[in-house]
N, C-alpha and C positions, 0 to 999 in steps of 0.2 A: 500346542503352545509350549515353549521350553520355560522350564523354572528360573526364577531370575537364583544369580549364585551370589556365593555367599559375599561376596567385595562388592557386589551391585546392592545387596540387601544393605550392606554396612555406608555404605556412601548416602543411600533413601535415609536411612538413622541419622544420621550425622547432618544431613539440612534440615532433616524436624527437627531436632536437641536444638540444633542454631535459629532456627525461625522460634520456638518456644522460648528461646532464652532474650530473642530479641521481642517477644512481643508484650502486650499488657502496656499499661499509661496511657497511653494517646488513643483511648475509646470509645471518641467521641462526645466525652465530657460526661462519663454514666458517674467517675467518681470522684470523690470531693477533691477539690481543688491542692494541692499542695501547698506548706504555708509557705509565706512571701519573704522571710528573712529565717537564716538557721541560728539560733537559739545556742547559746555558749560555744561556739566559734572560735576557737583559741586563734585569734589573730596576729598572737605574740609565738607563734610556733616557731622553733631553730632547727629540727629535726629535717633538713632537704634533701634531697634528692641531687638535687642538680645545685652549684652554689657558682654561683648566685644563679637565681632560679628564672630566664629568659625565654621569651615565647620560643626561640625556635632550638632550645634542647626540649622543651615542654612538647613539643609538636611531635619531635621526632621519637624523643623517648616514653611519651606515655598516650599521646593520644592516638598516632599511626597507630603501635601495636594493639593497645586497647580496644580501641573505636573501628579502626576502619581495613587493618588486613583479614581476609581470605573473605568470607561470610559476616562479617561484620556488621552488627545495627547502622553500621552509621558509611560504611563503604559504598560503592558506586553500585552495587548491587541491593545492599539492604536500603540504605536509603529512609531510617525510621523517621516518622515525622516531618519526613521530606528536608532531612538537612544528612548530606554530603560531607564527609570531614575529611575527604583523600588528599586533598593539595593545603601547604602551608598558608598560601594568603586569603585562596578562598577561605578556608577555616576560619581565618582569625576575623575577617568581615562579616562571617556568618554570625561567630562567638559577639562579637561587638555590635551586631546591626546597624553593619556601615551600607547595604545594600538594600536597605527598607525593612527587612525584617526583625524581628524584637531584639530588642539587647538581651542576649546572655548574658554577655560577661558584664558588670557595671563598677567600671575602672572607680579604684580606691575604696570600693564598698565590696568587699565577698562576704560579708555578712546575707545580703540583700539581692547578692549575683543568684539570678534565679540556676543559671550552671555552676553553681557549690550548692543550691539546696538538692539537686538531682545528684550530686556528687556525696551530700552527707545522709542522703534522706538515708533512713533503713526501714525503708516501705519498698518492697518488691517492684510494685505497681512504678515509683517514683525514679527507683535507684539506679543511677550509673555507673560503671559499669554494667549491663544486668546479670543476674548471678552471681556478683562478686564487688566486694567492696577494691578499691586503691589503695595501696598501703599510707601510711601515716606518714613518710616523706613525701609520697607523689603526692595527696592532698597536700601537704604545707605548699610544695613547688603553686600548686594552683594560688592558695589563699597570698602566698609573699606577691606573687606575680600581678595576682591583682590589687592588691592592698598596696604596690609602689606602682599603680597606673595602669598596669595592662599594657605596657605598649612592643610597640612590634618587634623592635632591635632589629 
């Protein structure tokens, strides 16, 4: 049997690192619950990203790259928790629970949007991005967007 080489070894590394980093949180419910609203919340943030801060620069400049290219939790392939974030409207009915599924997003409230407590958590298990926090503009982009509606543009 021939040894696997070294680009074959490196490529097996590279979808464990990415399956580890997408897993943990959705365990079946082994660990306590996340809380329900995030806790000083600066809802007056001015620091964006995007200005004015609308679903589809939001889509395209933080959550594609973030969420859902190459190996992605949230790509057509990873698929975490069974939500898909590849296409802009899908997304935004997933985010909103226009299609029966839970509200994410809960327009005019990011205090309460259960997608900012996964966005602010700094629990491993909770956190979104995983591995790595958003910077402090891409969250404000979220909190403005949802604190003036949420809506589609």
């Amino acid at each position: 049997m021939k040894s696997p080489t070294r680009a074959t070894f490196l490529v097996l590394l590279a979808g464990a690192i990415s399956s580890i980093q997408c897993s943990g949180g959705d365990d079946g419910g082994n660990l306590p619950p996340p809380p329900s609203c995030v806790e000083n919340l600066n809802i007056d943030c001015k620091e964006l990203r995007f200005d004015p801060p609308v679903y589809s620069k939001i889509f395209t400049g933080i959550i594609q790259p973030q969420c859902t290219l190459g190996s992605s939790c949230h790509g057509i392939d990873g698929a975490m928790g069974g939500i898909v974030l590849a296409n802009a409207d899908d997304t935004y009915d997933t985010l909103l629970g226009l299609k029966g599924g839970p509200k994410r997003v809960l327009p005019n409230d990011p205090k309460c949007s259960p997608f900012m407590v996964r966005l602010e958590s700094r629990d491993p298990n909770y956190q979104m991005p995983r591995g790595s926090r958003l910077t402090e503009p891409e969250l404000c982009d979220f909190v403005q967007w949802i604190k003036q509606g949420a809506s589609k543009n």
